[in-house]
N, C-alpha and C positions, 0 to 999 in steps of 0.2 A: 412430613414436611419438617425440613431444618430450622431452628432458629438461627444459624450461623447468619450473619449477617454480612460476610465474607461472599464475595461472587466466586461462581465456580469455575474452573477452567477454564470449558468451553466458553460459560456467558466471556470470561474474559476475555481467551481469543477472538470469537465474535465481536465484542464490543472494539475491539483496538482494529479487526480490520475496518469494521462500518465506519470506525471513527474518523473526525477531520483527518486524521494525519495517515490512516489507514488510507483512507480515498487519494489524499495527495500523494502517498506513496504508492497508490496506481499507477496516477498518470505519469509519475515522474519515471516508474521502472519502465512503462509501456514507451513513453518517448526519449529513453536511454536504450531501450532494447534498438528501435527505429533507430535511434542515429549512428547504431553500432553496426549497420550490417555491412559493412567493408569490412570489421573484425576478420582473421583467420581464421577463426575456429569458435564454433557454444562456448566452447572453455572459455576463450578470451572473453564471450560478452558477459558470461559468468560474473568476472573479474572485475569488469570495468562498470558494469550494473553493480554489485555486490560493494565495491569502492565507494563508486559514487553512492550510494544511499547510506552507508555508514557514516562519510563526510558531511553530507546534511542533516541524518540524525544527531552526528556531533552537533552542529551550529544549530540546532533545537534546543537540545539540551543546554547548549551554553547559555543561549537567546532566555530559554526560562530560567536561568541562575541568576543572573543580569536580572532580567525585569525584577525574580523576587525578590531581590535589594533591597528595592523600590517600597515594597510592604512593611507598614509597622502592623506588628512585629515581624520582623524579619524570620523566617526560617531559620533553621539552621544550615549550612551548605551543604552537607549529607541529607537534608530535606529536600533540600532544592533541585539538585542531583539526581534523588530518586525519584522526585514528582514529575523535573522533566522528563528525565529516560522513559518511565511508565507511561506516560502524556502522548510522549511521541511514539511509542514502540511499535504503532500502528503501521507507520514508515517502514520497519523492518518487517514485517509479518509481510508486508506488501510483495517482499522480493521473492518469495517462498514457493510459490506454484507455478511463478515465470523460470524462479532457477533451476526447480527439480526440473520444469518441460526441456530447459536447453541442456540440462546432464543428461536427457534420454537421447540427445544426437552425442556430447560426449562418451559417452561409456556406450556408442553405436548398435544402441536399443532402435532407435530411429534414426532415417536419416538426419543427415545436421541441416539439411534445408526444412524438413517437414518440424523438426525440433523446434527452431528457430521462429517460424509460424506459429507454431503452437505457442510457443511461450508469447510472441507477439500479441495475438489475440487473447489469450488467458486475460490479461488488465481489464480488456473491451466487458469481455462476458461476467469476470468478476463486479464489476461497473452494474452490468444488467442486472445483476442479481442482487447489489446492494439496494440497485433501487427498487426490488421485487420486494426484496425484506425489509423494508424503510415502511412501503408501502401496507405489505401486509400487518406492522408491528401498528400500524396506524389504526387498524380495522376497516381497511379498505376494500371492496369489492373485485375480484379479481381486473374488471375493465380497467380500474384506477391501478393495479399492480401491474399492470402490463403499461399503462401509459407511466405510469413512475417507473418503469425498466427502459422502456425510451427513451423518456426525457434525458437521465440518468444519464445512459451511454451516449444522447445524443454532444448534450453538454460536453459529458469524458473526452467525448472524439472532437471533442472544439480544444479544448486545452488542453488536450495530447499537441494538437496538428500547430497549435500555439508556440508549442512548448518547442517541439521539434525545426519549425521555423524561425523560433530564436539561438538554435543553436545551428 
């Protein structure tokens, strides 16, 4: 057993997808993936997913520089910067297994229809499985980790279908 009091990788990558901004960067990839499927090509939705989540991790990031402000004592701006970024980075981690799915129709591993699905669906299931692991981190009994896998996805698929409606 370490005494590092440092998280390890993984707990970190774990923790930044579970996290708020992990989950909101589900639903945001999954209903930017949905609204893109006129795109020409994986590639393009690549692109335009990929865009857009960067442009809102910016306005995260800026959004937590701002608020810090607000604090006495203030951060430093190079604090503030690195707290948002790490905060948010969840949002990015989000984009990760929707973009590798749609590179596998790019680089015509899969087709770009079956690609394109897959990456669709990837958000849903990663969804279900946050709330398996929400549930399990809980000491929940599997019935309860199945109904927090539900719940989870059922919610996700409310404000995906939201999301996509407002766009």
């Amino acid at each position: 057993m370490s005494d590092d009091p440092r998280p390890r990788p993984l707990h970190r990558f774990l923790s930044a997808y579970s996290g708020e901004h992990g989950v909101y960067g589900l639903v945001l990839v999954t209903a930017l993936i949905a609204v893109a499927w006129d795109q020409d090509s994986d590639a393009d939705v690549i692109i335009f997913v990929t865009g857009t989540v960067v442009a809102f991790w910016l306005a995260h990031i800026y959004a937590a520089v701002v608020a810090s402000r607000a604090t006495r004592p203030a951060p430093t701006l190079r604090q503030s910067i690195r707290n948002g970024a790490r905060h948010s980075s969840g949002m990015l981690f989000a984009t990760l297994v929707p973009a590798a799915l749609l590179s596998l129709g790019t680089f015509d591993v899969l087709d770009e229809y079956t690609a394109y699905y897959l990456a669709l669906s990837s958000g849903v299931v990663l969804l279900a499985l946050i709330g398996w692991a929400n549930a399990a981190r809980n000491g929940s009994t599997w019935p309860w980790r199945v109904l927090g896998a539900v719940v989870t996805t059922m919610l996700g698929l409310l404000v995906i279908l939201l999301s996509i409606l407002a766009h």
